[in-house]
C-alpha positions as CSV (number, residue, x, y, z in Angstrom):
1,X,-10.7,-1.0,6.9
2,X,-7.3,-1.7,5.5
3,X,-4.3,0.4,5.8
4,X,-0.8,-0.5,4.7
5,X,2.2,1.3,5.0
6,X,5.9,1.3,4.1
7,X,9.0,3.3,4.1
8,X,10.1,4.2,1.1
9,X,13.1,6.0,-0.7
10,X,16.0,7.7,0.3
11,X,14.1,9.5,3.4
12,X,12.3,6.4,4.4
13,X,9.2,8.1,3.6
14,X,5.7,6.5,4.6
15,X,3.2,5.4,1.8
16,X,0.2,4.4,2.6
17,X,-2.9,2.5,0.8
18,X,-6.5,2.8,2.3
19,X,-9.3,1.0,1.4
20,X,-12.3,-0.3,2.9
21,X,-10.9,-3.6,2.6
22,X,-9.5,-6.3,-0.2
23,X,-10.8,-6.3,-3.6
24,X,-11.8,-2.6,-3.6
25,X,-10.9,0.6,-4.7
26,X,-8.0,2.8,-2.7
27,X,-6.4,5.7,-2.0
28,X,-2.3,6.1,-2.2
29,X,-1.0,8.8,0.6
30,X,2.4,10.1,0.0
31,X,4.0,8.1,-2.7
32,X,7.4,8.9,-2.9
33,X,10.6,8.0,-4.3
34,X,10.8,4.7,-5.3
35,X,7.4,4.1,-3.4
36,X,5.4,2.8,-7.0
37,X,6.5,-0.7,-6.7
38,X,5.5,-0.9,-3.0
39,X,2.2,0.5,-4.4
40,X,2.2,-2.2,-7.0
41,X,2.7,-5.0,-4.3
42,X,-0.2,-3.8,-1.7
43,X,-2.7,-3.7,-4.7
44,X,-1.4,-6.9,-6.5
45,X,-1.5,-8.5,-2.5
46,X,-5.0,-7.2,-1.3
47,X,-6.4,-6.6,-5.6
48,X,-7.3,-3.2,-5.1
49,X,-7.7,-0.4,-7.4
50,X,-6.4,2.6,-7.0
51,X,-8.4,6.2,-7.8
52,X,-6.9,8.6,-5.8
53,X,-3.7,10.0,-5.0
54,X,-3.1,12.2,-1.9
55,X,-0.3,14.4,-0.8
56,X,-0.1,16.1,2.3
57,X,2.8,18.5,0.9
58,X,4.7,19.1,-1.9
59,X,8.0,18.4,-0.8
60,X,10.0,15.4,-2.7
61,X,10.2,12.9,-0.6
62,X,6.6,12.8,-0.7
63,X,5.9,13.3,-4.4
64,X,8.3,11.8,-6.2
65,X,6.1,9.2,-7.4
66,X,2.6,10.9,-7.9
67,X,3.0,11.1,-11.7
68,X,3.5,7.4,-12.2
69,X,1.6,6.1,-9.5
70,X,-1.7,8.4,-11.1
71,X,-0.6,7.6,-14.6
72,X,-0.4,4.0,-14.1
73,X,-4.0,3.6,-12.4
74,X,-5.7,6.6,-13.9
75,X,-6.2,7.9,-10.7
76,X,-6.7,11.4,-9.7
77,X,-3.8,13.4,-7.5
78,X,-4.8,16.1,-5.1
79,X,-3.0,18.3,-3.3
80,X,-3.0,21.9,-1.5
81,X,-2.9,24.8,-4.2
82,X,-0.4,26.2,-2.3
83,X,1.7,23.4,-2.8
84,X,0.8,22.2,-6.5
85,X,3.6,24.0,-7.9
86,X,6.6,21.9,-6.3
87,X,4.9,18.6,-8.2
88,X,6.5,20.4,-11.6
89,X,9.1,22.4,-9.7
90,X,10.3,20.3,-6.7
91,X,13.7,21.9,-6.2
92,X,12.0,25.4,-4.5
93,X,11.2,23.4,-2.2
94,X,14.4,21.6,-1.1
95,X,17.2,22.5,1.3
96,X,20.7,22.7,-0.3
97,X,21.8,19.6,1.3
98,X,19.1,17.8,-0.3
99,X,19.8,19.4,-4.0
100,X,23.6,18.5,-3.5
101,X,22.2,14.7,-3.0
102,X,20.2,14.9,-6.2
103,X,23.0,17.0,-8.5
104,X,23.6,15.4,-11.6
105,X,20.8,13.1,-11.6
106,X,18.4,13.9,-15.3
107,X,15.0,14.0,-13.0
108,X,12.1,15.7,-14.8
109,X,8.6,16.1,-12.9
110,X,5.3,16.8,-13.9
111,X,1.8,17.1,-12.8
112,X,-0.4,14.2,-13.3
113,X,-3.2,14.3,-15.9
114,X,-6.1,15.1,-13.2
115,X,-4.7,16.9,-10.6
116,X,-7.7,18.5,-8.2
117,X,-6.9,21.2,-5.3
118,X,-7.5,20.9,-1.6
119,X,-9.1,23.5,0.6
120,X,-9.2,23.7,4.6
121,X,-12.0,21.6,6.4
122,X,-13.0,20.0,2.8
123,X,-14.6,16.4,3.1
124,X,-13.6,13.6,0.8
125,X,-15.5,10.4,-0.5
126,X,-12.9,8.7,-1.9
127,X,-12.8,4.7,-2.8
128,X,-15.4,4.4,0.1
129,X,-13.8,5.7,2.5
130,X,-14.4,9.5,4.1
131,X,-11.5,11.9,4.6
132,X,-11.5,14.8,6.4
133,X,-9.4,17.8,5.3
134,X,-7.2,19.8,7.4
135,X,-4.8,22.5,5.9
136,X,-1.8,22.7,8.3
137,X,0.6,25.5,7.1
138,X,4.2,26.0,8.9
139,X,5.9,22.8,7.2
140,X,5.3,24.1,4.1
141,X,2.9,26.7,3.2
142,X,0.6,24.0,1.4
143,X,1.2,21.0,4.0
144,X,-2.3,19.3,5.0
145,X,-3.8,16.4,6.9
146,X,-6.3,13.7,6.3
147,X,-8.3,12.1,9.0
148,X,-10.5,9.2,8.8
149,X,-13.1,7.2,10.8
150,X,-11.5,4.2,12.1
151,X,-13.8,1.6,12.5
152,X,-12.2,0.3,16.3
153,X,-13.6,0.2,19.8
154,X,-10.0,2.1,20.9
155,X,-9.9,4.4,17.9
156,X,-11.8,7.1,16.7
157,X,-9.8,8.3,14.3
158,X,-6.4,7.7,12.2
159,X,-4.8,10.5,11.2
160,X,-2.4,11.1,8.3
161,X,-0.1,13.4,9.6
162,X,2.2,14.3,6.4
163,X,5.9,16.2,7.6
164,X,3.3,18.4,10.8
165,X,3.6,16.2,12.9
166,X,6.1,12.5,14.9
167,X,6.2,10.4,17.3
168,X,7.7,12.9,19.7
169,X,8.9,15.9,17.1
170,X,7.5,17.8,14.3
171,X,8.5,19.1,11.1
172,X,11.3,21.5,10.3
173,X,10.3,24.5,9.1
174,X,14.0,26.2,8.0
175,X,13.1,25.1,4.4
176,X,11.4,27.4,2.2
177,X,7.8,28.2,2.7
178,X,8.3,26.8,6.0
179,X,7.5,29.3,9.4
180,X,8.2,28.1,13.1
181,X,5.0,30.4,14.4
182,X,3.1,28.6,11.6
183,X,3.4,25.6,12.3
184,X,2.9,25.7,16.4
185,X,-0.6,27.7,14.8
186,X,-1.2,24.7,12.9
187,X,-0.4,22.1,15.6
188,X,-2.5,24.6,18.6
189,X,-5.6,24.6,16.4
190,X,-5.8,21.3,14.5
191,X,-4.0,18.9,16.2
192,X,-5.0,19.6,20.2
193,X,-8.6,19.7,19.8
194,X,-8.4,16.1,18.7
195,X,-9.1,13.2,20.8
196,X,-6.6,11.7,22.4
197,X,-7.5,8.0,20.7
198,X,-6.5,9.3,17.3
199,X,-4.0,7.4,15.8
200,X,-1.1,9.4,14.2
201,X,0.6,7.5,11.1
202,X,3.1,9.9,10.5
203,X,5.4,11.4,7.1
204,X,8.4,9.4,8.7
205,X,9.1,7.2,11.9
206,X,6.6,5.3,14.3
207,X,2.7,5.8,14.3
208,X,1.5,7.5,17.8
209,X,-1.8,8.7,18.9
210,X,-2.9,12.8,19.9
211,X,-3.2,11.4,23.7
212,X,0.7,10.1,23.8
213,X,2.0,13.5,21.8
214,X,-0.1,15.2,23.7
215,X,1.6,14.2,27.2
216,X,5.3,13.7,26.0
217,X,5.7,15.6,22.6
218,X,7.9,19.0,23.9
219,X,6.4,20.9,21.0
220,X,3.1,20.5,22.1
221,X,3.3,20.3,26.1
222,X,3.6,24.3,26.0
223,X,0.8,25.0,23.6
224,X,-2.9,25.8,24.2
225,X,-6.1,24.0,23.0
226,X,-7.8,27.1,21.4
């Protein structure tokens, strides 16, 4: 399997591509600002072609790009219907620090030509590759995760993580649609039942794995497996 990732934007956001490996089809994660050229590079480097575009929430930093990234490879966008509003309407989504940063700028959003809606536990067959659905609300009210297979004698199982969960943190929830209780929910129940070989490529920052979090991540040391 091939995965490659990079920062990009502003917030140092993480894109990623997935594909089964070069010369196929693939999957963007979280393009966003500035991320379409990065996209452009990893396809023109490994000549992939992409059909799907995934976000884990509607926030920005993480959809900025969706529009021209889909546009440009006819690919279909999906995203939580919870969430699909902030790809036309970002700034309900912001904090005011971050709509002071982009005052004055002339941005205009839309949705993508094929835009399809995630639902909890859902199962994906995209580009060859299977991903497993996970809606995680608290981050925003739409935020998901995607897990996949990973085909490694140490790993089980990479996880997308979106803005729910870092290497040693997780993600604010004083924005709107965001809810503390949520989101510890989200992390109890989804995230602590995994296996501590999953690899966590995160929204921002350092991959991890569930077994590392697990043990030194203070958000999760006092919550429960359900």
């Amino acid at each position: 399997m091939l995965i490659a990732g990079f920062p990009a934007g502003a917030w140092g956001t993480n894109c990623y591509v997935v594909a089964t490996g070069p010369g196929s089809e693939c999957v963007v994660i979280d393009p966003g600002q500035d991320a379409a050229p990065g996209v452009a590079q990893v396809v023109a480097e490994h000549r992939l072609k992409p059909v799907a575009v995934l976000v884990t929430h509607g926030h920005v930093d993480h959809m900025w790009s969706v529009a021209p990234v889909a546009g440009t490879h006819d690919a279909t966008a999906w995203i939580h219907p919870r969430d699909r509003h902030l790809l036309t309407d970002p700034m309900s989504g912001m904090s005011p620090e971050t709509a002071r940063m982009l005052l004055g700028q002339d941005l205009t959003f839309a949705e993508p030509d094929d835009v399809r809606e995630l639902a909890d536990a859902q199962s994906l067959e995209l580009a060859g590759v299977t991903f497993a659905v996970d809606h995680t609300p608290g981050h925003t009210q739409g935020s998901v995760t995607f897990r996949t297979p990973y085909p490694h004698e140490d790993v089980s199982e990479v996880m997308f993580s979106g803005d729910l969960l870092f290497k040693g943190s997780i993600g604010r929830t004083d924005l709107p649609g965001g809810d503390h209780p949520t989101i510890l929910r989200s992390l109890r129940d989804k995230v602590l039942p995994l296996a501590d070989d999953v690899v966590v490529l995160p929204g921002h920052g350092e991959q991890t794995s569930i077994g590392a979090e697990r043990v030194t991540n203070p958000y999760l040391k006092d919550l429960t497996t359900p």
